[in-house]
C-alpha positions in Angstrom: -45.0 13.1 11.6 -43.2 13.2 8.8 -39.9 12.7 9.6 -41.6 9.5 11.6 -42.6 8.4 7.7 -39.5 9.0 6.3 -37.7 7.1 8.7 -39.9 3.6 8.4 -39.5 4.4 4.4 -35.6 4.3 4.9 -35.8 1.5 7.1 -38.2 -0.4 4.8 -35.6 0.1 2.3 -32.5 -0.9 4.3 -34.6 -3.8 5.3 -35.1 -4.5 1.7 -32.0 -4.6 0.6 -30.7 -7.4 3.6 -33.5 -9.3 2.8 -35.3 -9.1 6.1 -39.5 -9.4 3.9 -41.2 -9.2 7.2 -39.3 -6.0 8.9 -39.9 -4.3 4.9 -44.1 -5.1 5.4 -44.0 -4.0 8.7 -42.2 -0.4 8.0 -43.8 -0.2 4.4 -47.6 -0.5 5.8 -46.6 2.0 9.0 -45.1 4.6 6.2 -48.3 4.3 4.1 -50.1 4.6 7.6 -48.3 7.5 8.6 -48.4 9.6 4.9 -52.0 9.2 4.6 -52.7 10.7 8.1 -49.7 13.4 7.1 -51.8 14.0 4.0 -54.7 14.6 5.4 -53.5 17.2 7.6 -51.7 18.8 5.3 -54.7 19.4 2.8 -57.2 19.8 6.4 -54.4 22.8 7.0 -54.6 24.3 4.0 -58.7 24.6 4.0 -58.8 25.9 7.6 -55.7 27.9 7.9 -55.9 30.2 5.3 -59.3 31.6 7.1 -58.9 35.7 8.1 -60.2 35.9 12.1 -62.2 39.1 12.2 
């Protein structure tokens, strides 16, 4: 998922730089999307996965 982000980041900043505004809002808001839901894993991951199974 995070390579998915990273990708739409680069393209959002490829895009920028042609000048395409609507591709950039497009890949800008699905990287956002994408970062938040990686984020939240990430910190759900580090509660729950550091738990010792008896």
């Amino acid at each position: 998922m995070v390579k998915a982000a990273i990708l739409f980041l680069i393209i959002a900043i490829i895009a920028g730089i042609f000048g395409f505004f609507g591709i950039v809002s497009a890949a800008v808001g699905i990287a956002k999307i994408l970062f938040v839901i990686f984020l939240i894993l990430f910190v759900v991951s580090l509660i729950f996965g550091r738990r010792k199974s008896y």
